[in-house]
matplotlib code that plots the C-alpha trace (Angstrom):
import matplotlib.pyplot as plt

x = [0.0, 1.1, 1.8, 1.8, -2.0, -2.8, -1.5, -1.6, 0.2, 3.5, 2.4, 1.5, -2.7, -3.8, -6.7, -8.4, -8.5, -11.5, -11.7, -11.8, -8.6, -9.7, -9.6, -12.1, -11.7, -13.9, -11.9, -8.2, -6.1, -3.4, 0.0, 1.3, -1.4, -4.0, -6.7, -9.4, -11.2, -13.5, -12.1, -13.5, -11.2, -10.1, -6.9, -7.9, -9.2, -6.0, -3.5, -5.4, -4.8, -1.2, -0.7, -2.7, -1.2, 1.9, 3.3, 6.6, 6.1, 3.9, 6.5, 8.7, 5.9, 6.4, 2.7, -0.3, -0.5, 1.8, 3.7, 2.9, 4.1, 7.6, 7.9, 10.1, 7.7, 4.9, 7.0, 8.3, 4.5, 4.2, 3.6, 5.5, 7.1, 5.3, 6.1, 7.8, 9.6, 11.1, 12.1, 14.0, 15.8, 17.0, 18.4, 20.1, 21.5, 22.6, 23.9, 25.8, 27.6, 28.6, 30.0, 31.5, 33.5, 31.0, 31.3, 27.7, 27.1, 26.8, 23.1, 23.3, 24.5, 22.5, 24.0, 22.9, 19.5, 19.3, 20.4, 17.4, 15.1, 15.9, 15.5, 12.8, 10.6, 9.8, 10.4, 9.8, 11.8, 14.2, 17.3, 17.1, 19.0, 22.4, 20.6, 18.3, 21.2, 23.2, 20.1, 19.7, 23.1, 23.1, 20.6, 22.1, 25.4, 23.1, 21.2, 24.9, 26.4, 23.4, 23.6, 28.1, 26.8, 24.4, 27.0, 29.8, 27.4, 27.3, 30.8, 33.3, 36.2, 37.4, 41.0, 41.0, 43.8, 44.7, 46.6, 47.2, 48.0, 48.7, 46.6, 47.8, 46.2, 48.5, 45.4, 45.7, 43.0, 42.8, 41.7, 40.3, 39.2, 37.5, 38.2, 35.9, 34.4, 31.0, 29.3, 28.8, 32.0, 31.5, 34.4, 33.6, 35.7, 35.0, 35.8, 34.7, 36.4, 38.5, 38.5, 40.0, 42.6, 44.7, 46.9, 50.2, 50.7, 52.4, 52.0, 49.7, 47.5, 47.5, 46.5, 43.2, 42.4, 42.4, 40.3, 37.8, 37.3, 36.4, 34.3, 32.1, 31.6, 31.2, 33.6, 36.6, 36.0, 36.1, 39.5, 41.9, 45.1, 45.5, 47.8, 49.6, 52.7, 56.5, 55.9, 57.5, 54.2, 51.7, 54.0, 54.2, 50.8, 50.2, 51.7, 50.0, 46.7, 45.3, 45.3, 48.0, 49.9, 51.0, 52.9, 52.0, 54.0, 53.6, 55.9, 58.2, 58.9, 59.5, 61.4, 63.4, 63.8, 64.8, 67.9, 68.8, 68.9, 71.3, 73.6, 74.0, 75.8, 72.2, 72.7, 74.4, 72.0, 69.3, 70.1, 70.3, 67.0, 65.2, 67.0, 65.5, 62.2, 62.5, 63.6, 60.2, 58.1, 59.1, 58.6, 55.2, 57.1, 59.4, 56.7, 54.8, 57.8, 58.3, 54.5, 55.4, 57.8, 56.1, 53.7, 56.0, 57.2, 54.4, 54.5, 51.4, 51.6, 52.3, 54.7, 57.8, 57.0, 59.3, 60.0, 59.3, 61.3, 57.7, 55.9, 55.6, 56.7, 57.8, 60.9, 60.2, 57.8, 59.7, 62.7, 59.9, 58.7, 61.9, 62.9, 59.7, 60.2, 64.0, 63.5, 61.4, 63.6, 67.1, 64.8, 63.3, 66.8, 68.9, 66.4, 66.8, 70.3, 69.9, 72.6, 71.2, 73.3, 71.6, 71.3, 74.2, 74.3, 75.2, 73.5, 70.4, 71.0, 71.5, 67.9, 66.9, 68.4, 67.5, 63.8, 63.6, 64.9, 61.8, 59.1, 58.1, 58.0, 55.2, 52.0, 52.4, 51.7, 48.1, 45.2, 42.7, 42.5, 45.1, 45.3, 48.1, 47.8, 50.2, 52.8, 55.4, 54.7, 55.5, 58.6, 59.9, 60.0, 61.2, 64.2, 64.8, 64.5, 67.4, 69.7, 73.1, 74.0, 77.3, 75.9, 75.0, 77.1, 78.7, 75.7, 73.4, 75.1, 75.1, 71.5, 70.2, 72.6, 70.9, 67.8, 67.6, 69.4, 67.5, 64.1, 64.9, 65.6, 61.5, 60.3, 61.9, 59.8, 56.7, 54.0, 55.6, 53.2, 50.2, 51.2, 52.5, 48.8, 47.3, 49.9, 48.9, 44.7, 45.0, 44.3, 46.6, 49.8, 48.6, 52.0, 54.0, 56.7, 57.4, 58.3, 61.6, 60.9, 61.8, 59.1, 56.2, 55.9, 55.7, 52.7, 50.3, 51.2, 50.0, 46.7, 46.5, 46.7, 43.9, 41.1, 41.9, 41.3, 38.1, 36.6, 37.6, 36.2, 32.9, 32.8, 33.3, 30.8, 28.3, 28.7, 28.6, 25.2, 24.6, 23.5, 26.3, 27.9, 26.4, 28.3, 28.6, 29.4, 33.3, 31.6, 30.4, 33.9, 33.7, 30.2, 31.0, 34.0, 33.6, 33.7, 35.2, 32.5, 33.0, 33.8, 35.1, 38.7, 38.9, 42.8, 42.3, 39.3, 41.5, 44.2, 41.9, 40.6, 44.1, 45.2, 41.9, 42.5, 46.4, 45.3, 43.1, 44.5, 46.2, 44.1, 45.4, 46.2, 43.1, 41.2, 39.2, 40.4, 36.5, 35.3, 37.2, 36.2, 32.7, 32.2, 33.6, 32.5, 30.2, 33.4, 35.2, 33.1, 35.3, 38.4, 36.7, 36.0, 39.6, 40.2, 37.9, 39.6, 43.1, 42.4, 40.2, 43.6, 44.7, 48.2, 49.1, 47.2, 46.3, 42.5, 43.4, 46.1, 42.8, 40.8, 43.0, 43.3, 39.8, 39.1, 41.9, 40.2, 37.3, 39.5, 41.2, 37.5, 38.3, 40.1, 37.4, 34.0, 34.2, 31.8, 33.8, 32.5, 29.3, 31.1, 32.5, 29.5, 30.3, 33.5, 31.6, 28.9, 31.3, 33.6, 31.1, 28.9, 31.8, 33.2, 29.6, 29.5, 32.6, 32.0, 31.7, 34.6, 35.6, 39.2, 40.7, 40.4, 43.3, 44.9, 45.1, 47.5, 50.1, 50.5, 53.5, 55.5, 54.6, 55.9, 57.6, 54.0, 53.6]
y = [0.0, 3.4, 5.1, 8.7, 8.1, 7.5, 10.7, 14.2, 17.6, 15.5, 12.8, 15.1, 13.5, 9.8, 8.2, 6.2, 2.5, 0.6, -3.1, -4.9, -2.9, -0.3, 3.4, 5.9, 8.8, 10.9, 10.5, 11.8, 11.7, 13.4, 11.6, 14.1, 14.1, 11.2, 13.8, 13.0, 15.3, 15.2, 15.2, 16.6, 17.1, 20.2, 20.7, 23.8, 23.2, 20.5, 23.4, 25.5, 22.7, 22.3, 25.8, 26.0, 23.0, 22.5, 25.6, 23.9, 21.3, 24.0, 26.2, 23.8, 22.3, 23.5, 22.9, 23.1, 26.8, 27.4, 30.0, 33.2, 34.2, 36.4, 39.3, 37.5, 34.8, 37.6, 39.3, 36.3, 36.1, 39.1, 42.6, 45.9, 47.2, 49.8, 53.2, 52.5, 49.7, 51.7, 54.6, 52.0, 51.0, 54.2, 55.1, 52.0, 52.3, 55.7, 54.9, 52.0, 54.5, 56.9, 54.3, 51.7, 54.0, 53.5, 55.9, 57.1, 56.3, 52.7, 53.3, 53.0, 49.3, 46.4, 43.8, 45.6, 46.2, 43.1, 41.5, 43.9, 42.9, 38.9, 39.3, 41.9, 39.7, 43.3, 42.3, 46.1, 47.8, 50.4, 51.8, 55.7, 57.9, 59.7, 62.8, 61.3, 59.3, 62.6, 64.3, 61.1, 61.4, 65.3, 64.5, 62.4, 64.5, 67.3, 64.7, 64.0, 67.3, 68.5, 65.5, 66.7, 70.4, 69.7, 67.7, 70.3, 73.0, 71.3, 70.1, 73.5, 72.2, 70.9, 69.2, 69.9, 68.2, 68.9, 68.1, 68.5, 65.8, 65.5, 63.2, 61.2, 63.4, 66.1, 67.8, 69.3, 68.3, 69.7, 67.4, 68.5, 66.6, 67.3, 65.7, 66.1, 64.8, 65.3, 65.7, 62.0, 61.8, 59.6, 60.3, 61.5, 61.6, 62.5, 64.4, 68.2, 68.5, 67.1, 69.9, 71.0, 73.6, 75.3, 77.8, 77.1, 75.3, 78.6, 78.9, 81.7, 80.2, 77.1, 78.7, 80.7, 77.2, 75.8, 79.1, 78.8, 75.4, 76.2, 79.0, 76.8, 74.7, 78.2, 76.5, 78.7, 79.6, 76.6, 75.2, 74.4, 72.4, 72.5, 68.6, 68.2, 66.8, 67.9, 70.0, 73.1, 75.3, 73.5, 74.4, 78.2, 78.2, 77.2, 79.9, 81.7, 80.8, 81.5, 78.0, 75.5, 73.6, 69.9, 68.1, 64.7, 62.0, 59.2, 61.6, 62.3, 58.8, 58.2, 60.7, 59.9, 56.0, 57.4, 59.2, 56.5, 54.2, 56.3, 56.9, 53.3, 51.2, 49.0, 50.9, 47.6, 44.9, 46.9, 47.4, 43.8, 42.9, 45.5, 43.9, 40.4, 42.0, 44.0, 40.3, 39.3, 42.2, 42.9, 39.3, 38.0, 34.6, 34.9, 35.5, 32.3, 30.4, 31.9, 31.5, 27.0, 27.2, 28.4, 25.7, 23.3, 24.5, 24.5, 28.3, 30.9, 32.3, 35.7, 38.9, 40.4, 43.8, 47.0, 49.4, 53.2, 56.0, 58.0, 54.4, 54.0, 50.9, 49.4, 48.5, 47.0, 44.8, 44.2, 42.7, 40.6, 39.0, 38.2, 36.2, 34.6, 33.5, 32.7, 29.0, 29.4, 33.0, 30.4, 27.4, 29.9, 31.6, 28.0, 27.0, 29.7, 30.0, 33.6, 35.9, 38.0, 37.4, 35.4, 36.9, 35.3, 34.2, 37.4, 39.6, 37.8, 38.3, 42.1, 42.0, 40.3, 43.0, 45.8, 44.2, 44.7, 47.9, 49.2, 46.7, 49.5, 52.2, 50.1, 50.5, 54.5, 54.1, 52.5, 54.2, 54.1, 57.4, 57.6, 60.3, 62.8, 62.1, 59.1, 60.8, 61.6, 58.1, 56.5, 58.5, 58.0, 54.4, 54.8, 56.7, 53.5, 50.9, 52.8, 53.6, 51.6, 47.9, 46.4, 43.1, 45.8, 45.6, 49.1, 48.9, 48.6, 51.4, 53.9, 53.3, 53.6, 57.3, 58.6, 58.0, 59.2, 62.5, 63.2, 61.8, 64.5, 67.3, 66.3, 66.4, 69.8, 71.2, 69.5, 71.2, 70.1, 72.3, 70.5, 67.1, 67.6, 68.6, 66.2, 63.5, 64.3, 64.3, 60.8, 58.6, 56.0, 58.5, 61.1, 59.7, 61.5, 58.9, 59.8, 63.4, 64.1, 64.8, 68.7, 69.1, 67.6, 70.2, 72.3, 70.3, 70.8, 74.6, 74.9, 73.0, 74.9, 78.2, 76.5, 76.2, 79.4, 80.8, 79.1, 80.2, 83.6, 83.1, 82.4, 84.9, 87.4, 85.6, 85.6, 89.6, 90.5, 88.6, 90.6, 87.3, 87.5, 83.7, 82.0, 82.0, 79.5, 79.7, 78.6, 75.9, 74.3, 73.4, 70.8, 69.3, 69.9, 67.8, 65.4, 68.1, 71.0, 73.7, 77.4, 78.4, 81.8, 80.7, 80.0, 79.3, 77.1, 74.7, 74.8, 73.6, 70.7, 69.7, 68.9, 66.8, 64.8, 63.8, 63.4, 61.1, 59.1, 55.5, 55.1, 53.1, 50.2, 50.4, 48.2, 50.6, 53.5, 57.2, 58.3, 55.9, 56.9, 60.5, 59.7, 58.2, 61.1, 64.0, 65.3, 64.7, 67.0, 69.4, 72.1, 70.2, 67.0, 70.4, 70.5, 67.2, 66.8, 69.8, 68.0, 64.4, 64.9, 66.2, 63.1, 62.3, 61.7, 62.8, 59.4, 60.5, 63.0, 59.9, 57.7, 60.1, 60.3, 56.8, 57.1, 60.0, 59.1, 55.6, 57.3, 60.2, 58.0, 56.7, 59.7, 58.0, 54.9, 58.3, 61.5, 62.5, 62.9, 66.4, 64.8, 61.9, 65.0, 64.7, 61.3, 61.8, 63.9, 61.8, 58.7, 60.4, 61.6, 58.2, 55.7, 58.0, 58.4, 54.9, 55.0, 58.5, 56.6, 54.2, 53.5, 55.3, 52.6, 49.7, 51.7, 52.3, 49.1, 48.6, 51.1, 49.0, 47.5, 50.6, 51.8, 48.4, 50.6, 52.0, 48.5]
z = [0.0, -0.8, 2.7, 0.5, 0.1, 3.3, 4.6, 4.1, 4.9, 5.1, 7.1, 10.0, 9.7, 8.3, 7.6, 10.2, 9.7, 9.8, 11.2, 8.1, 6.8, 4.7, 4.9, 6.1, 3.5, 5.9, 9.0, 10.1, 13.1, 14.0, 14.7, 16.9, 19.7, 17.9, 17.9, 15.0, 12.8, 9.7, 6.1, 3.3, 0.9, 2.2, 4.9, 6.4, 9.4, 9.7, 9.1, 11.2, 13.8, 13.7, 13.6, 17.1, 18.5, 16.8, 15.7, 15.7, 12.8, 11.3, 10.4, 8.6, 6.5, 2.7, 1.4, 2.5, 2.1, 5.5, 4.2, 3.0, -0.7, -1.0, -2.4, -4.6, -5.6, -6.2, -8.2, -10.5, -11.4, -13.2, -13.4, -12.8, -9.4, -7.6, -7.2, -3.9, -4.8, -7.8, -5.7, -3.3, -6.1, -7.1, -4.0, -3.4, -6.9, -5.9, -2.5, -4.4, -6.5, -4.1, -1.2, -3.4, -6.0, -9.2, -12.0, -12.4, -15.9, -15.2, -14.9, -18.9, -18.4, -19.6, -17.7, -14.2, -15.9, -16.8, -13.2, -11.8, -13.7, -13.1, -9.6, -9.2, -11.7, -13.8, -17.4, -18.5, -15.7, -16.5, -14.6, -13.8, -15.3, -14.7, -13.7, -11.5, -9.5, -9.4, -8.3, -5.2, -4.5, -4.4, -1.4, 0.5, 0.6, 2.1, 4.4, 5.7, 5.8, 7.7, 10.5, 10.6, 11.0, 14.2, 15.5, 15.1, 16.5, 19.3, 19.7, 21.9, 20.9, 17.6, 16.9, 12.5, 10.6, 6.9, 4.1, 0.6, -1.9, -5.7, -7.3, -10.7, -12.9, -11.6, -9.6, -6.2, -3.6, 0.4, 3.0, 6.0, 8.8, 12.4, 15.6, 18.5, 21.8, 22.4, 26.1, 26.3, 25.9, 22.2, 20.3, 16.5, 13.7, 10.0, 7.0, 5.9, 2.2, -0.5, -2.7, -5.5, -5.3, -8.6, -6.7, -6.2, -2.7, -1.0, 2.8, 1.9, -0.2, 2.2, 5.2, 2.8, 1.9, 5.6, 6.8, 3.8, 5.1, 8.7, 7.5, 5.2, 8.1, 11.0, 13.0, 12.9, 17.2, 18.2, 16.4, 18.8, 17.0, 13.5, 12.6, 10.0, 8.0, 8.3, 4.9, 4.9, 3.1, 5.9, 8.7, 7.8, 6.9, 10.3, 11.6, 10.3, 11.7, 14.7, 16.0, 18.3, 15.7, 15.8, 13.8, 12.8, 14.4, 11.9, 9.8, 12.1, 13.1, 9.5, 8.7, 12.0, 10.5, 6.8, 8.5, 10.6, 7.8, 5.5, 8.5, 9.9, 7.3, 6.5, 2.6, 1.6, 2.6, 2.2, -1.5, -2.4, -0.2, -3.1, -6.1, -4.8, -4.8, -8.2, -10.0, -8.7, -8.4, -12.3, -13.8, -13.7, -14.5, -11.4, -9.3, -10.7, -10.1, -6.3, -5.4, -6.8, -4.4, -1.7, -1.9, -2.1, 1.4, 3.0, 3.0, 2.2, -1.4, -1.1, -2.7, -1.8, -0.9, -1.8, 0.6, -0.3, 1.5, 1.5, 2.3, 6.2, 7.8, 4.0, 5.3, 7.8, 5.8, 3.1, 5.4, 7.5, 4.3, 3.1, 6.5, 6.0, 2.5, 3.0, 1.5, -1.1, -2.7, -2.3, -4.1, -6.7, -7.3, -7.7, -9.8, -12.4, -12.0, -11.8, -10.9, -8.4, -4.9, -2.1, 1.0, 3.6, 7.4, 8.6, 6.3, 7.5, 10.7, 10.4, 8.7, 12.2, 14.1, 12.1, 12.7, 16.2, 15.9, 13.5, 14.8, 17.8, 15.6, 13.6, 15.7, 15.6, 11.9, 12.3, 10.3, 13.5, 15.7, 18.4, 20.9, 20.9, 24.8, 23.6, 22.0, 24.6, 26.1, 23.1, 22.5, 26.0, 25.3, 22.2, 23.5, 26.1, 23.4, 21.4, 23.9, 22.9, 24.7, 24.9, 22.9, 19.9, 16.4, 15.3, 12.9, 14.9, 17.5, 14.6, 13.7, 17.5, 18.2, 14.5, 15.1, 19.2, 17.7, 14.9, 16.9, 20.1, 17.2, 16.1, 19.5, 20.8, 17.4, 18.4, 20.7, 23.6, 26.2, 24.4, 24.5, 28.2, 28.9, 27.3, 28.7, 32.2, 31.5, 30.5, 33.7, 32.1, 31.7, 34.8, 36.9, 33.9, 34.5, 30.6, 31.7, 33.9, 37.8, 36.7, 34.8, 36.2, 38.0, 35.4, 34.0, 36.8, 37.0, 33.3, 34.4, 37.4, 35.0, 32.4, 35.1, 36.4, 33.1, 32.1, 35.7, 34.6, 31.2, 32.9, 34.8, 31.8, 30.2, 33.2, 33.2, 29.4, 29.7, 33.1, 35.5, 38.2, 39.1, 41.8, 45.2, 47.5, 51.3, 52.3, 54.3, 50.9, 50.3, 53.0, 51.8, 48.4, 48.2, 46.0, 42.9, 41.7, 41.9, 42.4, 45.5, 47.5, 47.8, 44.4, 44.5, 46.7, 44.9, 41.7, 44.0, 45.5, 42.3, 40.7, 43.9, 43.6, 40.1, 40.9, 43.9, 41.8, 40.8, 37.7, 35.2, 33.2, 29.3, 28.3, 30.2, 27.5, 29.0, 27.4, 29.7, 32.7, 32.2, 31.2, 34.8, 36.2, 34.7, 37.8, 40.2, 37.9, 35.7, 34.7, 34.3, 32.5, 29.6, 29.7, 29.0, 26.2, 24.3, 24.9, 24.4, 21.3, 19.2, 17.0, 17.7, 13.1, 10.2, 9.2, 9.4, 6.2, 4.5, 4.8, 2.8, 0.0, -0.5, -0.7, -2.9, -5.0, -6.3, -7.2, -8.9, -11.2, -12.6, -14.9, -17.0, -17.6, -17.8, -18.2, -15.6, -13.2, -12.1, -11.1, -9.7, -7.3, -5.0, -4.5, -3.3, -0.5, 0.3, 0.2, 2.8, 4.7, 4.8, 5.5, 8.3, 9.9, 10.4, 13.0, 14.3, 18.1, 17.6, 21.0, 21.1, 23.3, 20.3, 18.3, 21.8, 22.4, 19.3, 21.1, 24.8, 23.3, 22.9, 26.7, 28.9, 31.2, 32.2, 34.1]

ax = plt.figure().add_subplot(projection="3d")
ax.plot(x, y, z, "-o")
ax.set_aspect("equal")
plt.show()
């Protein structure tokens, strides 16, 4: 007997059998819980009952109209998409080709007609057209700008960093980026411009640039550092604005390594390390070969990587991926019975030690958002790692004295007042074992000053708008202690408020200094204002480097459409739209990357 025809809805109901061994058509029962119902050629009351009583089995059944029709399976019947479903089309189709680098004409392809039309089911729809997508994209960039605005309106103090940057079309484009912490103490981080520029990069016409930018944006009052490269044009320009400059330290570092390199004797190993990469880098075939080998070892296929004098931590990487590929260059190299020199016992182990020289100088060139509370942490271990052992080669001795000198000659031209203050507002750093005993002194006399100036920007404030400052009676002091609030001896509060924070337990590295401070901003109102104007100013200008590696891929889509004026708005809104999404990244996580250059904090 055919046990399909004496079920139905998958076997979930049969049909009741009679004493002589045949089937009542008219009767069912269910198999789950035996209870019997009436037939009739119809299984809706029998979905209706699993559905009640066994919701479970009901929802993976496949027939018995249990599940409700897709839009997707509506669709593939026939007929044209709505209105809506047209106009959520286009903007995905315009938020497609302003995030993920698409030149806007693609809107005239078949193939991405056709692909729309296969999976919407619409035999007769039709893409939108370029003006359209401009005109979607158009409003989304003034959606975003809008949301950046409110946000910087409310924001008192705003770190900016800039750069300029040649693109390979021989354009000029200026980057601006803002840096701020707002009361929640939510760190945000995104772009205000690429823009084109066709004056000549003086410090002049740098600085009208920068200005032009902060105006656009009304934020000009409320800029307090201005970062940017070693570049001789952005350094006068900053002086010539009105704001604290600091220089980024990604470059300095750099340029720091570049020196050391040319001084230290590396020149030799170094230049056969690039001609092992050029034979490789330069011959598809060589690299075919290399990749064979690496298989054969065991070993991950990947390139040699060239270092760059402009490149940071190239190197670096380009010795590391030599070591690793040691076997499978020598195999490659035999092989062909090429004459490019191996690499000996003792020139490898020079590549070792020159390794461990550069490896913590790597984690200060990471793209996330670091502090510039950081900076003179990071340098004072840098300075320790370097100092000259009686186990180190004349090499490596030479390297170590270069890069100290030309390192301390980077740091006396740095904002050293700034990153003192924002050194000792970090609870991780606030012991200032980076600083000598001398000037730690120093520190807390400059923070001491910075309070006493806001209370007496208040109180300015609180007469120009004629309501006089509250008062509070000396005796407040004592029930009041647990913050910093006004009080007649103002001296001494100020005085009280630094040796609370001073007294307060060090926190560990892992520990988020936003955090910290959020907790704590009622202890310490006026000086937690303080601390969000210092600890908000990015330690590099990797924010603006990140934007032009951005900007630039969508740039060189001139060369495949010449719409690259309206693709201009989607340089914005991309910029704009991928930053907004990381506008509250937790400042710790790229923090976290820098614990190894700070052991002695332990």
């Amino acid at each position: 007997m055919d046990k399909k025809k004496d079920t139905l809805l998958n076997g979930q109901f049969r049909f009741k059998l009679l004493p002589d061994g045949t089937l009542d058509k008219s009767k069912v029962f269910c198999v789950l819980c035996k209870g019997e119902f009436n037939y009739h050629r119809s299984s809706s009351s029998l979905t209706y009952h699993l559905k009640a009583k066994h919701p479970g089995v009901a929802a993976t059944l496949d027939g018995g109209g249990l599940r409700q029709t897709t839009l997707q399976q509506f669709a593939v019947r026939g007929g044209p998409l709505t209105r809506v479903a047209t106009n959520k089309i286009t903007e995905a189709i315009a938020c497609w080709v302003a995030k993920n680098c698409r030149p806007v004409n693609i809107v005239e392809d078949a193939g991405l007609r056709d692909v729309i039309r296969e999976a919407s089911g619409d035999s007769a729809y039709h893409l939108p057209a370029r003006s359209t997508v401009m005109s979607r994209i158009e409003t989304l960039y003034n959606n975003q700008k809008a949301i950046k605005q409110r946000l910087l309106e409310q924001a008192p103090y705003i770190a900016l960093t800039c750069d300029h940057w040649t693109s390979a079309s021989n354009a000029n484009y200026l980057g601006a980026t803002a840096h701020f912490i707002d009361d929640n103490w939510c760190l945000h981080s995104f772009a205000l411009t690429v823009s084109k520029s066709t004056e000549r990069h003086y410090a002049e016409a740098c600085a009208q640039h920068i200005q032009a930018v902060t105006q656009e944006w009304n934020i000009e009052k409320k800029i307090t550092t201005l970062g940017t490269d070693s570049a001789r044009n952005l350094t006068a320009a900053a002086r010539l604005l009105p704001y604290e400059h600091l220089p980024c330290t990604a470059h300095s570092l750099q340029r720091a390594i570049t020196v050391s390199l040319a001084d230290s004797g590396f020149d030799a190993v170094l230049t056969k390390c690039r001609k092992i990469v050029g034979h490789f880098k330069h011959s598809p075939a060589n690299a075919r070969e290399l990749n064979q080998q690496q298989v054969a070892h065991k070993q991950k296929e990947e390139s040699l990587i060239q270092d760059v004098p402009t490149r940071w931590n190239s190197t670096l990487h380009m010795i590391t991926r030599i070591q690793q590929n040691k076997s499978p260059i020598e195999a490659t190299l035999s092989q062909q019975n090429s004459k490019i020199p191996l690499l000996t016992e003792a020139e490898l182990g020079k590549l070792k030690k020159l390794e461990e020289l550069l490896e913590p100088c790597r984690y200060v060139f990471i793209s996330h958002y670091i502090s510039c509370s950081v900076v003179l942490p990071a340098f004072c271990h840098l300075f320790r790692v370097m100092e000259p052992s009686d186990d180190d080669t004349v090499n490596i001795v030479r390297f170590k004295k270069a890069f100290c000198e030309d390192l301390a000659k980077r740091k006396e031209n740095s904002n050293l007042t700034w990153l003192k203050n924002a050194t000792a507002l970090d609870p991780r750093f606030k012991d200032l074992k980076c600083l000598p005993k001398s000037e730690r002194g120093e520190v807390w006399s400059s923070l001491n000053n910075l309070l006493k100036e806001d209370r007496n920007a208040q109180i300015q404030g609180a007469q120009t708008t004629g309501e006089a400052p509250q008062k509070k009676r000396k005796m407040s002091i004592f029930l009041l202690a647990s913050s910093d609030s006004d009080t007649d001896d103002e001296a001494e509060s100020i005085q009280s408020t630094l040796d609370r924070y001073k007294s307060e337990s060090k926190t560990d590295m892992d520990e988020c200094p936003l955090q910290w401070w959020s907790k704590r901003r009622d202890s310490y109102p006026r000086l937690e204002q303080i601390a969000r104007k210092y600890l908000s100013t990015p330690a590099t200008t990797v924010p603006c480097e990140r934007l032009f590696s951005l900007s630039g891929h969508i740039i060189q889509k001139k060369r495949a459409t010449p719409v690259i004026t309206e693709c201009s708005l989607g340089i914005y809104l991309l910029i704009l739209g991928k930053n907004a999404e990381n506008q509250d990244e937790n400042k710790s996580e790229s923090d976290k990357k820098v614990r190894r250059l700070l052991p002695f904090q332990n």
